[in-house]
C-alpha distance (Angstrom), angle and dihedral (degrees) to the residues before:
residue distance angle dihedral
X1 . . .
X2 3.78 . .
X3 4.09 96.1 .
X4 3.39 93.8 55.0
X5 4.28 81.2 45.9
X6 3.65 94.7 55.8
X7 4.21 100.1 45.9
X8 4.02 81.2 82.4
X9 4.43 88.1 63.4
X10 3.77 95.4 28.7
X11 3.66 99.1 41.0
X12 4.36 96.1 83.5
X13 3.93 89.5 44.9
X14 4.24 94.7 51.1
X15 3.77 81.5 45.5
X16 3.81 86.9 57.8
X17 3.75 96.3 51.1
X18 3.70 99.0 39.0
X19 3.95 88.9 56.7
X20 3.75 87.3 44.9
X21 3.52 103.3 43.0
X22 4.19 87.0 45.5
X23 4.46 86.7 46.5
X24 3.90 89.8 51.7
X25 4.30 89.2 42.5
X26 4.02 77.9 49.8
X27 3.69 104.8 46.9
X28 3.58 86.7 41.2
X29 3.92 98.4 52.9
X30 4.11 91.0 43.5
X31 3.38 99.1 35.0
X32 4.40 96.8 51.9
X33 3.51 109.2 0.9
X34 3.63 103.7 46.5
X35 3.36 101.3 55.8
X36 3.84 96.5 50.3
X37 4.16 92.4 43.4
X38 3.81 83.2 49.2
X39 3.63 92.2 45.3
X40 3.89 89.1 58.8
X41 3.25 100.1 45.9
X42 3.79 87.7 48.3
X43 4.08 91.0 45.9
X44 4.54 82.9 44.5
X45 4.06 90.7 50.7
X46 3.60 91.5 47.2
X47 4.01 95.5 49.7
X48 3.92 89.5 47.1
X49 3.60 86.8 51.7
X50 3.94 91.1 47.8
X51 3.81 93.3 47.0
X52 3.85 89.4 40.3
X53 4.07 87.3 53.2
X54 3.73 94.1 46.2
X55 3.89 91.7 44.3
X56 4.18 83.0 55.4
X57 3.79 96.3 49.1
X58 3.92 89.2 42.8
X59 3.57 87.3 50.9
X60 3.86 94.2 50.9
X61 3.89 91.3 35.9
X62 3.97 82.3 55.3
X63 3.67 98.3 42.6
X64 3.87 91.4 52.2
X65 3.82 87.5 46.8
X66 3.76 90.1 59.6
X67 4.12 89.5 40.3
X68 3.66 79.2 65.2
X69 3.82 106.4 36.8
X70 3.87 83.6 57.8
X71 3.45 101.3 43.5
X72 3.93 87.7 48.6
X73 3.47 94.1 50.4
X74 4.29 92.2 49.3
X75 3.61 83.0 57.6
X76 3.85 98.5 52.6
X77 3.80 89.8 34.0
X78 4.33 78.1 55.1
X79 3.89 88.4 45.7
X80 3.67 95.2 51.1
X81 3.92 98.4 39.3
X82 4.29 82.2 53.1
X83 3.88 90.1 41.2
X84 4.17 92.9 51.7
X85 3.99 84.5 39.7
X86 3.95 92.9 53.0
X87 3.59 86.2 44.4
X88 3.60 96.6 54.6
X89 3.55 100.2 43.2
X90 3.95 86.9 46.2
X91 4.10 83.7 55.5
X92 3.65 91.1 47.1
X93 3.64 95.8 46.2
X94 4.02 90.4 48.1
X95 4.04 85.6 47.8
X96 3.80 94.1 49.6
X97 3.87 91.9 54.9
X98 4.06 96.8 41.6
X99 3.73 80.9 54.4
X100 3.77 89.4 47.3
X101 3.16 86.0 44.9
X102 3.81 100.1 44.8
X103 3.89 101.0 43.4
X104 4.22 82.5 57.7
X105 3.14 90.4 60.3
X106 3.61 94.9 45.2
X107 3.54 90.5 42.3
X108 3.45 89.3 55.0
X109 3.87 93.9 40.1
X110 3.89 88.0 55.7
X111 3.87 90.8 50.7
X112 3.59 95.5 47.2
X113 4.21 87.1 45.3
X114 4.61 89.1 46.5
X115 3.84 82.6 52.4
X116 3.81 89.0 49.7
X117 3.58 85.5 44.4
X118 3.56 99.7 59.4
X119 3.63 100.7 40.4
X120 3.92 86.8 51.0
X121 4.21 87.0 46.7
X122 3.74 87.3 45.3
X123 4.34 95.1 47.3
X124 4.02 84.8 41.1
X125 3.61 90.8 52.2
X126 3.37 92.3 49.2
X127 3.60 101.2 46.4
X128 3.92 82.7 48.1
X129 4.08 81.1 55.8
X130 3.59 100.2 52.6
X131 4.10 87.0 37.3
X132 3.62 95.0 51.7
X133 4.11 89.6 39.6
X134 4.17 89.0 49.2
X135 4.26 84.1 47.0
X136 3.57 90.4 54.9
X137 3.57 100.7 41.3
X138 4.11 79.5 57.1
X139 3.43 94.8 54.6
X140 3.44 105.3 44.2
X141 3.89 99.9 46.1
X142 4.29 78.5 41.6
X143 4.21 81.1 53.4
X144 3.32 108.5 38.1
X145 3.69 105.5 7.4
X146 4.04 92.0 -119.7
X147 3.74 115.5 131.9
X148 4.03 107.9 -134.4
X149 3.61 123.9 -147.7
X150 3.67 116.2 -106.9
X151 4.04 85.3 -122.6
X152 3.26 97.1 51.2
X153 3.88 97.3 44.8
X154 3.95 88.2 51.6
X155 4.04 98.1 47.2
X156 4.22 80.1 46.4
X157 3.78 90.5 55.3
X158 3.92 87.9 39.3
X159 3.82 93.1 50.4
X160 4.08 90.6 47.7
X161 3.54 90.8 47.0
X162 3.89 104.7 45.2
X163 4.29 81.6 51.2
């Protein structure tokens, strides 16, 4: 086969352009493409950084805003618990003296209402007196056909009843 013959005399000069060919393909990819691939991934690392950077002072900027939030809303959480308490105490104060207030008057209802009491015990008793006196005059003149004094039918009842 005469390729196969000639690989022995064209062998040194393929040689030559292969290395060529692969030194141009070299110079070419150092010299221009290099720097501008490197240049992007320089220019990409440095905007991950950046974003990474900004994502870290959001996050702090966002973790002191919540330090706050909370700390803000403990102290109105505070403010209302001591505005309900005031409030309460304020209700229970205001309860305490209608009570006070109240249970006078009721006291002094209930004393006006004993005195009422015993003056209507002491007219009833009386009128149960001068009943029971007029019932006994009755039966005695009925009895015995004797008319009794009013005075001495009333100290008679009196007598009975003090027994």
């Amino acid at each position: 086969m005469p390729q196969i013959d000639q690989a022995g005399t064209i062998y040194a000069s393929q040689l030559l352009w292969l290395l060529l060919v692969f030194a141009i393909i070299f110079v070419v990819i150092g010299n221009w493409m290099m720097p501008k691939i490197e240049g992007t991934i320089h220019a990409r690392n440095d905007k991950i950084q950046g974003d990474l950077d900004a994502a870290e002072k959001a996050r702090d900027e966002s973790a002191a805003t919540q330090a706050a939030y909370t700390a803000e809303m403990d102290t109105a959480h505070r403010g209302a618990h001591d505005a309900v308490q005031a409030a309460k105490d304020a209700a229970a104060r205001d309860t305490e003296a209608k009570l006070k207030v109240a249970g006078e008057g009721v006291a002094e209802r209930l004393g006006h209402a004993e005195v009422a009491l015993a003056e209507a015990r002491g007219r009833a008793l009386a009128e149960i007196e001068n009943v029971a006196a007029d019932a006994v005059r009755d039966i005695v003149e009925r009895l015995s056909g004797t008319r009794v004094e009013d005075g001495e039918a009333l100290s008679a009842v009196r007598a009975s009843l003090a027994a």
